[in-house]
PDB file of N, CA, C and O in Angstrom:
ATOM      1  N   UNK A   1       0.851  -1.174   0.000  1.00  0.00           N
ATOM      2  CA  UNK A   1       0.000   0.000   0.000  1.00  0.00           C
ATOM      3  C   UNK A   1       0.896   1.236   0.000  1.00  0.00           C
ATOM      4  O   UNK A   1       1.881   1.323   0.733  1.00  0.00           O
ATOM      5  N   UNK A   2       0.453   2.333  -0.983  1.00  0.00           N
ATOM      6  CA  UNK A   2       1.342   3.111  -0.750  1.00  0.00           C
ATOM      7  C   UNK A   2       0.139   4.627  -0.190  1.00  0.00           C
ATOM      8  O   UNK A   2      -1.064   4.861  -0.310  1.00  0.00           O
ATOM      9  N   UNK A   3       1.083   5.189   0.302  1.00  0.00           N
ATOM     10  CA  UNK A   3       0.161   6.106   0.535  1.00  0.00           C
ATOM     11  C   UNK A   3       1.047   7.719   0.565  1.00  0.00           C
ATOM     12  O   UNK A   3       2.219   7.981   0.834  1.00  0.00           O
ATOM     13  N   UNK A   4      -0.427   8.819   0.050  1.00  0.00           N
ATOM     14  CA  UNK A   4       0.218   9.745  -0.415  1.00  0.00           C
ATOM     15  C   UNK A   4      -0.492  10.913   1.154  1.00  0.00           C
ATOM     16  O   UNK A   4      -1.581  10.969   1.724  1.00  0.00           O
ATOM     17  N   UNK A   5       1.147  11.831   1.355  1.00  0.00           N
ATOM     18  CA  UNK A   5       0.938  12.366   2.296  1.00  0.00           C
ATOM     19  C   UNK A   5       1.037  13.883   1.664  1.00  0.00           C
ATOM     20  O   UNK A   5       1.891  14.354   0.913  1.00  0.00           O
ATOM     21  N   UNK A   6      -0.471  14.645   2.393  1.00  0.00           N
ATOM     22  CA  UNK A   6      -0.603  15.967   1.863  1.00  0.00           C
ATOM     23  C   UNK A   6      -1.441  17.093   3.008  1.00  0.00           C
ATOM     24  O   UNK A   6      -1.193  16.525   4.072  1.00  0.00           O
ATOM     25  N   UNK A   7      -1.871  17.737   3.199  1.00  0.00           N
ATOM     26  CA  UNK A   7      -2.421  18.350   4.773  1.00  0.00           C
ATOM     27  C   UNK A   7      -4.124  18.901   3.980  1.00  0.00           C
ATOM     28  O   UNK A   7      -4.817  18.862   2.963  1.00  0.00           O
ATOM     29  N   UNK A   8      -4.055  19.252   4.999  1.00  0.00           N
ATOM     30  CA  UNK A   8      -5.622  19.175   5.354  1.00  0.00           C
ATOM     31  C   UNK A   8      -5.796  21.397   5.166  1.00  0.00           C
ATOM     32  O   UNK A   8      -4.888  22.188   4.907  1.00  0.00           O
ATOM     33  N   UNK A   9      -7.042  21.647   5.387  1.00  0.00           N
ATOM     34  CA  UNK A   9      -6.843  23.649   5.066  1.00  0.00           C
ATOM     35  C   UNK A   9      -6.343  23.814   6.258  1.00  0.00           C
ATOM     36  O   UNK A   9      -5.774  24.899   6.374  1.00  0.00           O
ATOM     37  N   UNK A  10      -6.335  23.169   7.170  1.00  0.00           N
ATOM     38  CA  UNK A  10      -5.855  24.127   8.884  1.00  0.00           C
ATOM     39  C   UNK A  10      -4.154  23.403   9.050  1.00  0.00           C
ATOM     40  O   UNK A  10      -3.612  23.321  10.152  1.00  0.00           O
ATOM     41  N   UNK A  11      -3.465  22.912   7.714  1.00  0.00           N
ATOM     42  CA  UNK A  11      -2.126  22.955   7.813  1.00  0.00           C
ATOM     43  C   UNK A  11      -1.941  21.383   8.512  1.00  0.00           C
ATOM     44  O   UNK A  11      -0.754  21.063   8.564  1.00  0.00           O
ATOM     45  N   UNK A  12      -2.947  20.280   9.093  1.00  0.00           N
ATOM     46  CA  UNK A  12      -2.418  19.077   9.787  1.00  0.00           C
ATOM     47  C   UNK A  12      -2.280  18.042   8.461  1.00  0.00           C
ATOM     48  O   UNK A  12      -3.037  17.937   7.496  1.00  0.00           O
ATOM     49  N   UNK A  13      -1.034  17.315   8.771  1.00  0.00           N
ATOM     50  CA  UNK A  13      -0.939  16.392   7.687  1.00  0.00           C
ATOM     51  C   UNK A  13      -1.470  15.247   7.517  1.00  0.00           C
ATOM     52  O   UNK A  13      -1.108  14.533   8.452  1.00  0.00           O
ATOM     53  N   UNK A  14      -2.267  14.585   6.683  1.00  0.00           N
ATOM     54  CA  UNK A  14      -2.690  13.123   6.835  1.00  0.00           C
ATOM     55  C   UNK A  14      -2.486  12.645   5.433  1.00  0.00           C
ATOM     56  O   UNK A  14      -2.170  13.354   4.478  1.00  0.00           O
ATOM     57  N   UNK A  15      -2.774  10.954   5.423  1.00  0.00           N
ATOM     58  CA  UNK A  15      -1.845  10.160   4.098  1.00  0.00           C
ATOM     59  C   UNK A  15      -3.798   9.459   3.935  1.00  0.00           C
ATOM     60  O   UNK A  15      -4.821   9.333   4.608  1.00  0.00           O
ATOM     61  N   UNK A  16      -3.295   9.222   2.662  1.00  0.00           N
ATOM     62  CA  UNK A  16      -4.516   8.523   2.054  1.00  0.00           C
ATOM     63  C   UNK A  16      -3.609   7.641   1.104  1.00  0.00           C
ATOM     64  O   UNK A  16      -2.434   7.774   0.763  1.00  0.00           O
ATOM     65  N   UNK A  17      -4.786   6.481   0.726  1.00  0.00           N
ATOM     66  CA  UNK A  17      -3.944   4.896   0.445  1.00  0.00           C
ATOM     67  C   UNK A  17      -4.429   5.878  -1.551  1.00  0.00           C
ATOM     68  O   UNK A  17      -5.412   6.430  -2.045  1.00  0.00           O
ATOM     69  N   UNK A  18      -2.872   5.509  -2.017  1.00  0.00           N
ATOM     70  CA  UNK A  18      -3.208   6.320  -3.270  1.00  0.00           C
ATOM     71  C   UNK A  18      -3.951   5.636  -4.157  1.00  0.00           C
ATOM     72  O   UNK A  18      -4.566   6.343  -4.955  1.00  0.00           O
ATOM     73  N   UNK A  19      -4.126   4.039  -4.296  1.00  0.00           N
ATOM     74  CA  UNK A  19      -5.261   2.970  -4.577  1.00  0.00           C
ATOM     75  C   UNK A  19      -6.502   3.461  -4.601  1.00  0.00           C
ATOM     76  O   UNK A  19      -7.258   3.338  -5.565  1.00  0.00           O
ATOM     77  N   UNK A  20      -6.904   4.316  -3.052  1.00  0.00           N
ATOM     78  CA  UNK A  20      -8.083   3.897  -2.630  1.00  0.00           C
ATOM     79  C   UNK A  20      -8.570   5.490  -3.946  1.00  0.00           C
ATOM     80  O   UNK A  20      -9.594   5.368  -4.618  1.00  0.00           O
ATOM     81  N   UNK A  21      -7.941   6.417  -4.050  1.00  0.00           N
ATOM     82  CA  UNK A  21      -8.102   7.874  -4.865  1.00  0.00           C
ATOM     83  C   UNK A  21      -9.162   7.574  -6.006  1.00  0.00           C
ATOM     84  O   UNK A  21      -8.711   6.641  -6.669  1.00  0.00           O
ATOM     85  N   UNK A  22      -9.963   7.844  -6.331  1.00  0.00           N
ATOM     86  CA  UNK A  22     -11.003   8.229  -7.567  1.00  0.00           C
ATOM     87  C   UNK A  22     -10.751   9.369  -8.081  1.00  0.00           C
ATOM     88  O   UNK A  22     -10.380   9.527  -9.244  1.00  0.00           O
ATOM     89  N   UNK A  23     -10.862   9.923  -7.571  1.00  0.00           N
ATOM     90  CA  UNK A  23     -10.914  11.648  -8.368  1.00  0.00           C
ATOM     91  C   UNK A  23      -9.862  12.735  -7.511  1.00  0.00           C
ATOM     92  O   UNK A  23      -9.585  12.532  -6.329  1.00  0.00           O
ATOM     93  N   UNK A  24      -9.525  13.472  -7.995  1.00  0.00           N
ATOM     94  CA  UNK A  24      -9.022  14.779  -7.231  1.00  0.00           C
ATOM     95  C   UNK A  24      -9.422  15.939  -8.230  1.00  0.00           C
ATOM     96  O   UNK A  24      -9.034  16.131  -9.383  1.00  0.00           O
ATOM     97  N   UNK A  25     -10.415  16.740  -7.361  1.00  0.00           N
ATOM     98  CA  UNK A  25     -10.620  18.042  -8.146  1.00  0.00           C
ATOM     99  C   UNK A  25     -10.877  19.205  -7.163  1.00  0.00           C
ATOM    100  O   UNK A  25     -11.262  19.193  -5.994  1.00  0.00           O
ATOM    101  N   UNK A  26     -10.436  20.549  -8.274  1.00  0.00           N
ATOM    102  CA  UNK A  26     -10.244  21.941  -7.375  1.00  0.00           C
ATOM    103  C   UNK A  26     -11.406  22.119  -6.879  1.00  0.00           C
ATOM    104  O   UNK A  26     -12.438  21.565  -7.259  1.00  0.00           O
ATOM    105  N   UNK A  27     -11.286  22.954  -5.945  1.00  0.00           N
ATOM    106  CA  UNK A  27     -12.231  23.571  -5.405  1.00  0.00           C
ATOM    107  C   UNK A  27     -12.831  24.860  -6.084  1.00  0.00           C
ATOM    108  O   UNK A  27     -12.433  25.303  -7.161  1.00  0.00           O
ATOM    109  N   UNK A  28     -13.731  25.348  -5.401  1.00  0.00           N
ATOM    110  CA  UNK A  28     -14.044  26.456  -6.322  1.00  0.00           C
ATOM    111  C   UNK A  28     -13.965  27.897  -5.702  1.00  0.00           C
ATOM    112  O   UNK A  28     -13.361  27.657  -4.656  1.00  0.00           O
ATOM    113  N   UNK A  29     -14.180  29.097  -5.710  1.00  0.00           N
ATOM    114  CA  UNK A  29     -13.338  30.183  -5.109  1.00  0.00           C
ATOM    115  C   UNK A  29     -14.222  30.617  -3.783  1.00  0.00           C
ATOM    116  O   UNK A  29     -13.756  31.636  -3.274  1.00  0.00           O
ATOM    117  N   UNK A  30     -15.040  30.252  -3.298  1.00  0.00           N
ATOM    118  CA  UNK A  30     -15.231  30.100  -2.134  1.00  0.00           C
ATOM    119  C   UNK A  30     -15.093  29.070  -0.961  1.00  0.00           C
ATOM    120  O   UNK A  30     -15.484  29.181   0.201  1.00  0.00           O
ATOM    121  N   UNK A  31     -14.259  27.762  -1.735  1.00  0.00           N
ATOM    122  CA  UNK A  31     -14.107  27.127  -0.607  1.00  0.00           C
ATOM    123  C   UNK A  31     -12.097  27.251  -0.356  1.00  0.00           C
ATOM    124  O   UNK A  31     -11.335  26.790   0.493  1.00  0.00           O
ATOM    125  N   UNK A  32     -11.957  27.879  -1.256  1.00  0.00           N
ATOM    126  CA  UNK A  32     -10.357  28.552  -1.747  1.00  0.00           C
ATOM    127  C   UNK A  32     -10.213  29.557  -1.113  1.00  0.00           C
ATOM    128  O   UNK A  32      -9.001  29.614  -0.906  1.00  0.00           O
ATOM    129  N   UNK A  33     -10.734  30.491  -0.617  1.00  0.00           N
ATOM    130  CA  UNK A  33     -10.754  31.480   0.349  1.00  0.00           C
ATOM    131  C   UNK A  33     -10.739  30.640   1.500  1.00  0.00           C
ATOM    132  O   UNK A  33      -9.573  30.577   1.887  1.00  0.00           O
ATOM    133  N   UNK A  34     -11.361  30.084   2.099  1.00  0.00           N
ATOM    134  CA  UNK A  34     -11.590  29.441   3.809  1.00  0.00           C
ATOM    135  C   UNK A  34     -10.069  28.170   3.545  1.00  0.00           C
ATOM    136  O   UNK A  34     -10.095  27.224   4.332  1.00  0.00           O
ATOM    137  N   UNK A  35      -9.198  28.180   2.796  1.00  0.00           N
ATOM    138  CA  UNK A  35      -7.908  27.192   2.744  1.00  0.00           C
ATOM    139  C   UNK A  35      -8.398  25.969   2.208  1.00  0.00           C
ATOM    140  O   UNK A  35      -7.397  25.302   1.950  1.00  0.00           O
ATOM    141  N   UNK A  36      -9.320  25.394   1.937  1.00  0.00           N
ATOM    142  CA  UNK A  36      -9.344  24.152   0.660  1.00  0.00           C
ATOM    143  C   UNK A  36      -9.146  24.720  -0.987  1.00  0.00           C
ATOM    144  O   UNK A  36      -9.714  25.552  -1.695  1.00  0.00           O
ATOM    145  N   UNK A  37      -8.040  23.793  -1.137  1.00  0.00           N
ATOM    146  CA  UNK A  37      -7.531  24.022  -2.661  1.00  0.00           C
ATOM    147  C   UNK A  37      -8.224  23.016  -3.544  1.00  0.00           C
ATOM    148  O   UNK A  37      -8.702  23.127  -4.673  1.00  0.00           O
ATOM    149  N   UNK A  38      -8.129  21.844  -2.575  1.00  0.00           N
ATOM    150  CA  UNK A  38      -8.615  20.681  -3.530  1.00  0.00           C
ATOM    151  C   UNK A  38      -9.551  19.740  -3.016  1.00  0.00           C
ATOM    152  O   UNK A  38      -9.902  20.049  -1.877  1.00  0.00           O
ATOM    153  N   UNK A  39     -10.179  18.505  -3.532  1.00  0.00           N
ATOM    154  CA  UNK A  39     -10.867  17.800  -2.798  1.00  0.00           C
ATOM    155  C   UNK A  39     -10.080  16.360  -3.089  1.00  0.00           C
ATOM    156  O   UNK A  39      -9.075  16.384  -3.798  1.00  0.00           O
ATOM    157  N   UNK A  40     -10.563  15.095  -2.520  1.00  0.00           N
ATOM    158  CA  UNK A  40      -9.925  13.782  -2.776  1.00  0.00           C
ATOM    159  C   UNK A  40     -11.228  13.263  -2.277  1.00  0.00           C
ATOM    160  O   UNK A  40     -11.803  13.320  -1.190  1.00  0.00           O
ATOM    161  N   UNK A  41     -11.512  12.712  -3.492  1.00  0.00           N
ATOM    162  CA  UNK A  41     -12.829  11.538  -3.400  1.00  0.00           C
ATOM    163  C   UNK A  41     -11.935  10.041  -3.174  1.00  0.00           C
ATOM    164  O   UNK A  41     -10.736  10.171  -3.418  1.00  0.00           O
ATOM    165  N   UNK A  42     -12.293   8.901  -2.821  1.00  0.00           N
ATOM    166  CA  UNK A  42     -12.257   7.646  -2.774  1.00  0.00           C
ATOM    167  C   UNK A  42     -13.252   7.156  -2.904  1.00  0.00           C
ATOM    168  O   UNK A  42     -14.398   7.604  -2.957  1.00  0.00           O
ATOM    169  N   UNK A  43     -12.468   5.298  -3.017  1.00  0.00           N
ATOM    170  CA  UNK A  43     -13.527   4.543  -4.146  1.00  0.00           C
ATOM    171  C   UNK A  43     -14.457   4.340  -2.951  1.00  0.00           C
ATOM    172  O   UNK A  43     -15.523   3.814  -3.270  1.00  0.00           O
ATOM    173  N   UNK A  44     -14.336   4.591  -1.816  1.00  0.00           N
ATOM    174  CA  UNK A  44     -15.738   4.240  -1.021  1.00  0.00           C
ATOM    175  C   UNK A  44     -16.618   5.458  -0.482  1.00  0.00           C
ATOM    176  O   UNK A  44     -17.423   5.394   0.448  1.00  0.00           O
ATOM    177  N   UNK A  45     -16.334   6.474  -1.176  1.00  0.00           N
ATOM    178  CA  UNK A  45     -17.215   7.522  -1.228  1.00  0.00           C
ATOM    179  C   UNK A  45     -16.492   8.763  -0.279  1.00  0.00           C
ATOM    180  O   UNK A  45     -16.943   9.908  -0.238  1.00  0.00           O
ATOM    181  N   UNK A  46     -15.535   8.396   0.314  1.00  0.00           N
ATOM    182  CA  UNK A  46     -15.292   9.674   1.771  1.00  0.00           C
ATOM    183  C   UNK A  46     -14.775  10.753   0.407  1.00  0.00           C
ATOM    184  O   UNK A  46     -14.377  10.532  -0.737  1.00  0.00           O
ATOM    185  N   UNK A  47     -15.000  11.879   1.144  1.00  0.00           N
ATOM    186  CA  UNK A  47     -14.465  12.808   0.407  1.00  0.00           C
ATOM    187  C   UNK A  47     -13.461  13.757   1.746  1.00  0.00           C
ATOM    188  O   UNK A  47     -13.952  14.041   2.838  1.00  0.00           O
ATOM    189  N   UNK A  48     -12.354  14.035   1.428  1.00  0.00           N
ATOM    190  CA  UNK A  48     -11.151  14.687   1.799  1.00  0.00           C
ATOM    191  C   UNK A  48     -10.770  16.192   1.435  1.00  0.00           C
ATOM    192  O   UNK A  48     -10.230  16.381   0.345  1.00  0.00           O
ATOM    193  N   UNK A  49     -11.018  17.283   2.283  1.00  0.00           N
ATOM    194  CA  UNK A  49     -10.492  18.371   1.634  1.00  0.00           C
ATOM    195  C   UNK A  49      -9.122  18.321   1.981  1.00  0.00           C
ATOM    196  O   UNK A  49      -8.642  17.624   2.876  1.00  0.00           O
ATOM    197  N   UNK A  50      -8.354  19.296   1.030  1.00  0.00           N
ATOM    198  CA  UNK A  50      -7.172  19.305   1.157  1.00  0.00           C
ATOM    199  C   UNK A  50      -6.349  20.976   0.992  1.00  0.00           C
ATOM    200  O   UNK A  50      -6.632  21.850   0.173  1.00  0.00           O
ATOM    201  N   UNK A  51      -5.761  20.995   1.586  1.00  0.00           N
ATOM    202  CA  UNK A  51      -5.051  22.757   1.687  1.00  0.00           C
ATOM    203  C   UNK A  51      -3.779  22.456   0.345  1.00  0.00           C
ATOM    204  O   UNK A  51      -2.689  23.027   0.304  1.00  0.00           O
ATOM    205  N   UNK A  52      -4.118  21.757  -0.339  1.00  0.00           N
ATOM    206  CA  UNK A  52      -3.056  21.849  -1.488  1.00  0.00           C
ATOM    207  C   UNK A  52      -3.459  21.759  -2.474  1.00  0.00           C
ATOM    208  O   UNK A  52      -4.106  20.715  -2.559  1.00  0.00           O
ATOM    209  N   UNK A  53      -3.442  22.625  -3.873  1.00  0.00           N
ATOM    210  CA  UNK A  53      -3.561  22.680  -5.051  1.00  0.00           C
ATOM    211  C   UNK A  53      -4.155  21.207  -6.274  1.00  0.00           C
ATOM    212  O   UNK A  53      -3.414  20.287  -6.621  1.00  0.00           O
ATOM    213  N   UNK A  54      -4.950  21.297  -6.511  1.00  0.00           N
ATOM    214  CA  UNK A  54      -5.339  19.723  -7.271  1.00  0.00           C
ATOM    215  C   UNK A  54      -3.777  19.462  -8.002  1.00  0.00           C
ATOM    216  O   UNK A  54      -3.095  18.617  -7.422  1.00  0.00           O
ATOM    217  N   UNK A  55      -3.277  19.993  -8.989  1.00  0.00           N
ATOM    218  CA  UNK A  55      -2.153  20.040  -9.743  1.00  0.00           C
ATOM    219  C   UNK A  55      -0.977  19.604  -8.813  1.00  0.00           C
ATOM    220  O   UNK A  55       0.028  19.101  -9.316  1.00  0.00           O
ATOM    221  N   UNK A  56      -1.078  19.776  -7.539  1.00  0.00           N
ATOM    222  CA  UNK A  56       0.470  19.304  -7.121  1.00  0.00           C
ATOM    223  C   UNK A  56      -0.023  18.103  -6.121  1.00  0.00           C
ATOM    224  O   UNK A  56       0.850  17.428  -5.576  1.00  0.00           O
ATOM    225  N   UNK A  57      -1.346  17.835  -5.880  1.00  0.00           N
ATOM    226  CA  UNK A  57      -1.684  16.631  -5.779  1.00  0.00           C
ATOM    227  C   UNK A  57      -1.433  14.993  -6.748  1.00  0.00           C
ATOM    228  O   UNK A  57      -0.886  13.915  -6.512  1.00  0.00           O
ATOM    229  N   UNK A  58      -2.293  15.690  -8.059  1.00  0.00           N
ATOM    230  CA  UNK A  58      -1.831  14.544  -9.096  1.00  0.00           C
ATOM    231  C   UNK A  58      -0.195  14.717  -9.206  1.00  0.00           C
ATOM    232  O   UNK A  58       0.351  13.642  -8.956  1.00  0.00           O
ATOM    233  N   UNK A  59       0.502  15.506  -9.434  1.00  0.00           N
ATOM    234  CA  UNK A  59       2.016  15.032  -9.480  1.00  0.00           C
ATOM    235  C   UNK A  59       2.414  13.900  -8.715  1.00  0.00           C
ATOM    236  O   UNK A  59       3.061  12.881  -8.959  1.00  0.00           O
ATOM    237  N   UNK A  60       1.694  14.492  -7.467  1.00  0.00           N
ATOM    238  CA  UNK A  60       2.466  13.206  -6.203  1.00  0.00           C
ATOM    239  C   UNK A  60       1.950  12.151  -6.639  1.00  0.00           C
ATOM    240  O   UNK A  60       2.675  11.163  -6.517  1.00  0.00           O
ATOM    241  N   UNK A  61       0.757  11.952  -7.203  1.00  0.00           N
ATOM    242  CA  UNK A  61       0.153  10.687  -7.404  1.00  0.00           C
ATOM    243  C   UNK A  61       1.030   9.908  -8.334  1.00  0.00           C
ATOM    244  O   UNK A  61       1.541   8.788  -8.297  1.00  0.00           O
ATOM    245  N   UNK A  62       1.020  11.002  -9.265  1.00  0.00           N
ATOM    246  CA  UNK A  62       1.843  10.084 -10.629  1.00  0.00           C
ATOM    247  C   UNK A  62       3.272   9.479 -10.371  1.00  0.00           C
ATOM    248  O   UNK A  62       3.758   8.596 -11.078  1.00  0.00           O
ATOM    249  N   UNK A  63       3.892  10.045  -9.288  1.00  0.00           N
ATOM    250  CA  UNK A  63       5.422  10.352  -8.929  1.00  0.00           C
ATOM    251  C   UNK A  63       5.573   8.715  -8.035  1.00  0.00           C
ATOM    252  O   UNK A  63       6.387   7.815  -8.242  1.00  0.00           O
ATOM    253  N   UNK A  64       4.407   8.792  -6.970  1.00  0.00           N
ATOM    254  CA  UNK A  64       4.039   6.985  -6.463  1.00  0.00           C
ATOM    255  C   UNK A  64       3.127   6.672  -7.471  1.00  0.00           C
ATOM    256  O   UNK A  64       2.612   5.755  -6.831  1.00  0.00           O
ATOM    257  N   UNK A  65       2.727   6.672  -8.137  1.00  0.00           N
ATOM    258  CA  UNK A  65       2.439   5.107  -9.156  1.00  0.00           C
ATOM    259  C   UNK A  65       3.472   5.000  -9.943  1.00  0.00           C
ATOM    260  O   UNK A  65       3.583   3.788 -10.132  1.00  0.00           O
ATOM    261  N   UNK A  66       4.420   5.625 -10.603  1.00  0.00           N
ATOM    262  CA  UNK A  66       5.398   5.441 -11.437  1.00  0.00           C
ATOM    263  C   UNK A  66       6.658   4.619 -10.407  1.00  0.00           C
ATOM    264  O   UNK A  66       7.321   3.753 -10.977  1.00  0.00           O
ATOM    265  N   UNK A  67       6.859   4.812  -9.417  1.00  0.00           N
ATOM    266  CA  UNK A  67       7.621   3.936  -8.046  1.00  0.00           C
ATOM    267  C   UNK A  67       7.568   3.147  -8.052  1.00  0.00           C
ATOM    268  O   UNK A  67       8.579   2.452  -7.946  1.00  0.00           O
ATOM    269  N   UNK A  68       5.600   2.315  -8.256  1.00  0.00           N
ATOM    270  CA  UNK A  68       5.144   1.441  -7.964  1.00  0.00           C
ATOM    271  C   UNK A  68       5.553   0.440  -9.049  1.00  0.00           C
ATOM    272  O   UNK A  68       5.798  -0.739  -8.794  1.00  0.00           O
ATOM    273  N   UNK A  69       5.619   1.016 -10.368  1.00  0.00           N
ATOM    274  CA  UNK A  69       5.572   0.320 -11.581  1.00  0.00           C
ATOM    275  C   UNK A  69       7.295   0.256 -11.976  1.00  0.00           C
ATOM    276  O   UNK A  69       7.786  -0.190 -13.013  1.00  0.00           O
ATOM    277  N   UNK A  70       7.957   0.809 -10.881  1.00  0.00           N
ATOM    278  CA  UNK A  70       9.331   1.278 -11.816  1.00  0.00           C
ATOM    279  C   UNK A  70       9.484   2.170 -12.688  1.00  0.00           C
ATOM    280  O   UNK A  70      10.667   2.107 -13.023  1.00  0.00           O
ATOM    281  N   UNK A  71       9.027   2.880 -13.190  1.00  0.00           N
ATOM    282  CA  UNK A  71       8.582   3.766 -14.437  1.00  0.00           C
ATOM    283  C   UNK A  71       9.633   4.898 -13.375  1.00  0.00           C
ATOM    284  O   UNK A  71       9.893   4.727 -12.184  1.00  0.00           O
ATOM    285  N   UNK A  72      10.090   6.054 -14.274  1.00  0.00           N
ATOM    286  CA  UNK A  72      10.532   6.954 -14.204  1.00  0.00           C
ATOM    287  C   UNK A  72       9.278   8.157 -14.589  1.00  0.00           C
ATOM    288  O   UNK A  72       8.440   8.042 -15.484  1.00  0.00           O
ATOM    289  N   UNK A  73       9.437   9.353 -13.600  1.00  0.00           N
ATOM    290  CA  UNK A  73       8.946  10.542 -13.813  1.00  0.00           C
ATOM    291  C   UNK A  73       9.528  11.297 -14.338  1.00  0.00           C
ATOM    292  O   UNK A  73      10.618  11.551 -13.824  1.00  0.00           O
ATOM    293  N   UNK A  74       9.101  12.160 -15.782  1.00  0.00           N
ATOM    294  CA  UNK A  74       9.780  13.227 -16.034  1.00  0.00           C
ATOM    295  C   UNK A  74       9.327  14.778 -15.504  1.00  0.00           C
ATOM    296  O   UNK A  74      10.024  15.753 -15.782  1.00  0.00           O
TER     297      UNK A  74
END
């Protein structure tokens, strides 16, 4: 299991299993004002806000699945 570590809008850090990820998408400019950048759905429905940018979320994602596979990131 790998899991990707990213924080929460009030700055605390927590890891989610990068498997379990469905979707990651931005927020929209009122929940971007109060510190959520992004959201993280999973395949069993929880949804996760997150104080970090959707875009530097999927990097990390791609950065551990390419680990996972051996694959190199460019």
């Amino acid at each position: 299991m790998s899991l990707l570590k990213t924080f929460s809008p009030d700055g605390k850090d927590f890891f989610v299993n990068v498997n379990a990820i469905m979707s990651v998408q931005p927020t929209g400019p009122s929940s971007a004002w109060h510190g959520h950048r992004s959201t993280l759905k999973t395949i069993t429905g929880d949804r996760y806000e997150c104080g970090e940018n959707a875009a530097s979320v999927m990097e990390k994602i791609a950065r551990i699945q390419a680990s996972q596979t051996g694959g190199e990131q460019s």
